[in-house]
SEPAGU-746007 format. One line per 5 residues: for each residue x, y, z of C-alpha. Coordinates in Angstrom, 3 decimals. Layout:
// residues N
X/Y/Z ~ ... .
***
This chain:
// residues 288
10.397/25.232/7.647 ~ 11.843/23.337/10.346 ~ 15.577/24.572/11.607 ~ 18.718/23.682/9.515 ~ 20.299/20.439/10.702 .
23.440/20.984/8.836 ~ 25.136/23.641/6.208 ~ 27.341/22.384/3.273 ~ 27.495/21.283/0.195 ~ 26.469/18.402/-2.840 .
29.416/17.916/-4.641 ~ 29.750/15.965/-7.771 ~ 32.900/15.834/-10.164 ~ 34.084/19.351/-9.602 ~ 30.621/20.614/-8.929 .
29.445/22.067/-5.788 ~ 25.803/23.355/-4.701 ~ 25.593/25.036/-1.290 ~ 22.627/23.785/0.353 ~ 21.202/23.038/4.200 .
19.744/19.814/5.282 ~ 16.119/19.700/6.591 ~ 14.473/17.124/8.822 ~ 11.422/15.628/6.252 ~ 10.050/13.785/9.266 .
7.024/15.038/11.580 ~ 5.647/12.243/13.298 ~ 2.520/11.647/15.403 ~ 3.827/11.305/19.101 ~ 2.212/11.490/22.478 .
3.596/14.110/25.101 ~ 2.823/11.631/27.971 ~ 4.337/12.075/31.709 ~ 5.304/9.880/33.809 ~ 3.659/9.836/36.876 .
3.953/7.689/40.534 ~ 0.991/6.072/40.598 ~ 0.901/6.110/44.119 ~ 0.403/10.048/44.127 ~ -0.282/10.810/40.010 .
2.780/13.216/40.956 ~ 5.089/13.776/37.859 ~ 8.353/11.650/37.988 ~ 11.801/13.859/37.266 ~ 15.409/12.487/36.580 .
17.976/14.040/38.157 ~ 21.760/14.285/36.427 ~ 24.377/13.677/39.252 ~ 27.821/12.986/39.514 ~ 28.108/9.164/40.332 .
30.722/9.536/42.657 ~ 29.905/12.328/44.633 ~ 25.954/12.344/44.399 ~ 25.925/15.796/43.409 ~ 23.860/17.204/41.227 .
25.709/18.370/37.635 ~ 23.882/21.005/35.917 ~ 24.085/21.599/31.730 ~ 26.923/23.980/31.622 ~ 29.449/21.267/33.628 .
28.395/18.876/31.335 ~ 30.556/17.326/28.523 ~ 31.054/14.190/26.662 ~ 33.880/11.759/26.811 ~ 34.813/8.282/24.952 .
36.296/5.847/26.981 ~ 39.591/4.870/25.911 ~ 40.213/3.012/29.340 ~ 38.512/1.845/32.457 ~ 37.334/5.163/33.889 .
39.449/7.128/31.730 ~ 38.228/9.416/28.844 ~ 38.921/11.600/26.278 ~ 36.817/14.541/25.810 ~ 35.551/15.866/22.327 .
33.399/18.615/21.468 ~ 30.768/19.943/18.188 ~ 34.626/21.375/17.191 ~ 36.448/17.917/17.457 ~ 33.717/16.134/15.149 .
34.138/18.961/12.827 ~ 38.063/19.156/12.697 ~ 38.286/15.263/12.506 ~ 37.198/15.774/8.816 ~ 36.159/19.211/8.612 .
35.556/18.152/4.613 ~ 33.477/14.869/4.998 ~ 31.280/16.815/7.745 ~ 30.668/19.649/4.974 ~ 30.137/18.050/2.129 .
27.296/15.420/0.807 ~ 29.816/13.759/-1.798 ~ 27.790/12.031/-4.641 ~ 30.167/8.573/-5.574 ~ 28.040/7.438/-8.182 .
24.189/7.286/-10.186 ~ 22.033/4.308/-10.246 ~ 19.036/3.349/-11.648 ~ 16.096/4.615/-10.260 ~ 14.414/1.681/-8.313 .
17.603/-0.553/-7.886 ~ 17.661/0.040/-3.986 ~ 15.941/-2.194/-2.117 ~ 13.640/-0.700/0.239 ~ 15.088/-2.477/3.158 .
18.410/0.016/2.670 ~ 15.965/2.948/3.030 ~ 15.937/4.458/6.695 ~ 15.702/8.424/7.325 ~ 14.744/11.327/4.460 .
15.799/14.298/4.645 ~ 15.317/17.853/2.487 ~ 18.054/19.120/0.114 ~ 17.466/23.118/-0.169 ~ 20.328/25.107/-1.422 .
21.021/28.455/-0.792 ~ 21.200/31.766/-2.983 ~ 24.314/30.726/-4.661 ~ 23.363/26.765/-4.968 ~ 20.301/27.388/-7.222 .
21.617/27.131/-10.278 ~ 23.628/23.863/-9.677 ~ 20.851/22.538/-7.432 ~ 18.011/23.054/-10.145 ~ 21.136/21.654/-12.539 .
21.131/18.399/-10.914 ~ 17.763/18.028/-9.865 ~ 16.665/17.851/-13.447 ~ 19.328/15.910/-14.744 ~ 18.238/12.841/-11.653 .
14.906/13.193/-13.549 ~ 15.883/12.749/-17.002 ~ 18.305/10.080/-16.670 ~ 16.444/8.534/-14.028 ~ 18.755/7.888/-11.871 .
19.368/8.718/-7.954 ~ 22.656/9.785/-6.485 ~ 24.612/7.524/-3.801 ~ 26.861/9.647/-1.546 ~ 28.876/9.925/1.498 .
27.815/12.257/3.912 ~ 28.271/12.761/8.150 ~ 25.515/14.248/10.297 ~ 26.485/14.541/13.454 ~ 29.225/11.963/14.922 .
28.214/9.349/12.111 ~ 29.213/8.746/8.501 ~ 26.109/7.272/6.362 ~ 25.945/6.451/2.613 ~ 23.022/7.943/1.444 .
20.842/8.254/-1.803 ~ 19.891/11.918/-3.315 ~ 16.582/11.093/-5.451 ~ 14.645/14.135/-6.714 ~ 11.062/14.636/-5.529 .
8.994/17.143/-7.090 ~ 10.698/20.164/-6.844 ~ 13.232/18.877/-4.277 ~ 16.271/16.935/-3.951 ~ 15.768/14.453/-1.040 .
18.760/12.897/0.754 ~ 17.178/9.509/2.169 ~ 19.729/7.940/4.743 ~ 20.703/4.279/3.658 ~ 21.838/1.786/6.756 .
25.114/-0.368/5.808 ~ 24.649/-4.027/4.776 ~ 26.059/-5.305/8.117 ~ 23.259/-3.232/9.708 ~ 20.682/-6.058/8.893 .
20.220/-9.462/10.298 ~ 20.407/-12.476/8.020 ~ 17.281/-14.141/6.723 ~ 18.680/-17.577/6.986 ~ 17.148/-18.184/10.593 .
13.279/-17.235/9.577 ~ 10.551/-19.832/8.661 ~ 9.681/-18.637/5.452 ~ 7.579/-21.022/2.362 ~ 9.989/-21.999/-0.603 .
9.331/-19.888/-3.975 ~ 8.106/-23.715/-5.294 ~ 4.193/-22.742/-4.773 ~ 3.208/-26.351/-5.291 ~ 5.749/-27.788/-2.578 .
4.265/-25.256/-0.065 ~ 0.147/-26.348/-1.597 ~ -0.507/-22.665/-3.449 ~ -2.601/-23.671/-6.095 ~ -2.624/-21.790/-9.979 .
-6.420/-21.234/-8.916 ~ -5.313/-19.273/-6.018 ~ -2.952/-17.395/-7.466 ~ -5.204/-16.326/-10.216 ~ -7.738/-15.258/-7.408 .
-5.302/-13.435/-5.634 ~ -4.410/-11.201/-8.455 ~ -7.985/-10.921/-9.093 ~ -8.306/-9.437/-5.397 ~ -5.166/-6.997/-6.011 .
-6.415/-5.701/-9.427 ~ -10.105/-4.646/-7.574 ~ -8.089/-2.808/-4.657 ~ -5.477/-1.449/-7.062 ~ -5.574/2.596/-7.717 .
-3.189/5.562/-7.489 ~ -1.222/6.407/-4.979 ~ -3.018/9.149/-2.947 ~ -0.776/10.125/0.194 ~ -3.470/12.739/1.391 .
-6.227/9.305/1.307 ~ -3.866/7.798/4.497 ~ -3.586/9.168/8.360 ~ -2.778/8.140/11.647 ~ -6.339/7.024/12.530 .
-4.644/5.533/15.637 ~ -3.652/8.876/17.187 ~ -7.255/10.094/16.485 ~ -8.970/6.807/18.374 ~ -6.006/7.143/21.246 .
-7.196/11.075/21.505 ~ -10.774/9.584/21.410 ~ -10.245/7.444/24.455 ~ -8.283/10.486/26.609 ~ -11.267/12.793/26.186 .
-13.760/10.335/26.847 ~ -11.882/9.422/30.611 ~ -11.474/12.960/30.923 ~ -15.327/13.158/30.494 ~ -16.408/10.546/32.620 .
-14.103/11.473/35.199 ~ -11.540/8.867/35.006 ~ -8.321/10.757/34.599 ~ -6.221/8.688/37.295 ~ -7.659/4.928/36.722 .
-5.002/2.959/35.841 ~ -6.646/0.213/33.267 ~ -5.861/-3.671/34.231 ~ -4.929/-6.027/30.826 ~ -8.238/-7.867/30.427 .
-8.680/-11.404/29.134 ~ -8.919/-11.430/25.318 ~ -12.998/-11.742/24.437 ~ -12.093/-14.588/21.962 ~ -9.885/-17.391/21.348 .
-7.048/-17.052/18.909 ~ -7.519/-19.962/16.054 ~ -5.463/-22.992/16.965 ~ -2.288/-23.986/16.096 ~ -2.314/-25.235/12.315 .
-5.759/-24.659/11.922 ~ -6.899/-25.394/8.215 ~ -7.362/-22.170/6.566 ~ -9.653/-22.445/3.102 ~ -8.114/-19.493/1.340 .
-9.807/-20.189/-1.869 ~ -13.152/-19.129/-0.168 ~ -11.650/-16.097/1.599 ~ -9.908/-14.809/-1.761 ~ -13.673/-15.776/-3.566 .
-15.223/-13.503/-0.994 ~ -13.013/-10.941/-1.080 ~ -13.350/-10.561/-4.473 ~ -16.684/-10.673/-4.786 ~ -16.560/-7.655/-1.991 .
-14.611/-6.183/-4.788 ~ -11.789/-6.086/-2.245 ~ -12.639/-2.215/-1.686 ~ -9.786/-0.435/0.607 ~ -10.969/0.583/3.528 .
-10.585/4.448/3.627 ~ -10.468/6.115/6.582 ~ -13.400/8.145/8.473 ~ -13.435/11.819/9.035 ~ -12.081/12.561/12.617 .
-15.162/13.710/14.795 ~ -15.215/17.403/15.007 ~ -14.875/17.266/18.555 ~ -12.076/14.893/18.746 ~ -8.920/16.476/20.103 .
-9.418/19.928/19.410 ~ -7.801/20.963/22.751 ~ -6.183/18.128/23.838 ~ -4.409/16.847/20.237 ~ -2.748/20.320/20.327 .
-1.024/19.414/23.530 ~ -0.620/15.836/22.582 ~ 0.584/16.267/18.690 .
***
């Protein structure tokens, strides 16, 4: 298990569970360097004092909020903690909803609930009672130098704490180009629509996360160990012109016939291949 982001508690009514929060994220990233092309010589960053040039090393570094031009105040791990040494403790559950009332445009970063030796109890308690009512949790809780609201929904055997952003955190809709609901003012015929549903009954199926991967990092691993192959390791590759023409500009699209052929396909999803047993085997550990 990944390192504990933060130690506290759930607390609900007069109930608290002592748990630790857990990153649930691992993406797919590429360790990639940057390099002068001029020399394929690895570019650094230097931290320097901008007055004096110098260079500052960790220890002499701190940070500082700018409560004037060029004047700060300094504030330290202990300052966010004593600010509200309860709120940065404590994941405070401030009401249930119903399970699916959250639109998933609220969702933005999940996170493991685990308690400790003392929190099972409570933490098996509450788990169980999310699942029979189902409902989630909404709480109040600060990780790091930020207060989010947050919703505690139980997942298998686990109470996850997904991270909700704030409703002035996302832009309006009123500025995008989007067709009416009236599906006969924007020329969506009943035949269509009755075709389309066709076309998501054949692809529909049960969710199977273990049926979906990052087939892009496998084709981007592809490409590195075929230049490294061919001897290519330091061309720098030019944009090319595209090999087709996009379709023009308010180009009549029959969508009857595509949804009639895609049917008649079956509308199969597309499952991903096997990875090549050769693909990455030294250079996705570096890469992962």
């Amino acid at each position: 298990m990944a390192r504990t982001l933060w130690k506290g508690a759930i607390s609900f009514g007069l109930v608290h569970i002592p748990v630790g929060l857990y990153s649930a994220e691992k993406r797919n990233s590429f360790d990639l360097t940057m390099l002068d092309r001029r020399s394929m010589k690895p570019v650094g960053f230097k931290r320097y004092n901008k007055e004096t040039g110098e260079d500052v090393a960790w220890d002499d570094i701190v940070k500082g909020y700018e409560y004037e031009k060029g004047r700060y105040v300094v504030l330290t791990e202990e300052d966010f903690k004593r600010a509200n040494v309860e709120a940065t403790q404590t994941v405070d559950i401030l009401s249930f909803v119903k399970e699916g009332e959250i639109g998933p445009i609220y969702f933005e970063t999940p996170y493991y609930l685990a308690p400790d030796k003392r929190g099972h109890k409570g933490y098996a308690l509450l788990r169980e009672t999310l699942k029979q009512t189902g409902k989630i949790g909404i709480a109040n809780v600060v990780i790091r130098t930020r207060q989010y609201v947050a919703a505690l929904i139980p997942y298998k055997d686990v109470i996850v704490m997904n991270t909700l952003r704030y409703p002035n955190e996302l832009r309006e809709t009123g500025d995008l180009d989007v067709p009416s609901g009236n599906l006969k003012a924007v020329g969506v015929s009943p035949r269509e629509v009755e075709m389309a549903r066709r076309l998501v009954e054949g692809m529909s199926g049960t969710w199977k996360p273990d049926d979906y991967r990052d087939t892009y990092h496998e084709d981007l691993l592809a490409l590195i160990e075929k230049r490294v192959q061919a001897g290519q390791t330091e061309v720098v590759t030019e944009p090319s012109p595209e090999d087709e023409e996009r379709p023009a500009k308010g180009e009549v699209i029959d969508l009857m016939a595509l949804l009639k052929k895609s049917v008649e396909t079956k509308g199969k999803v597309r499952r991903p291949q096997a990875p090549a047993k050769a693909r990455g085997r030294k250079l996705g550990r570096k890469a992962a």
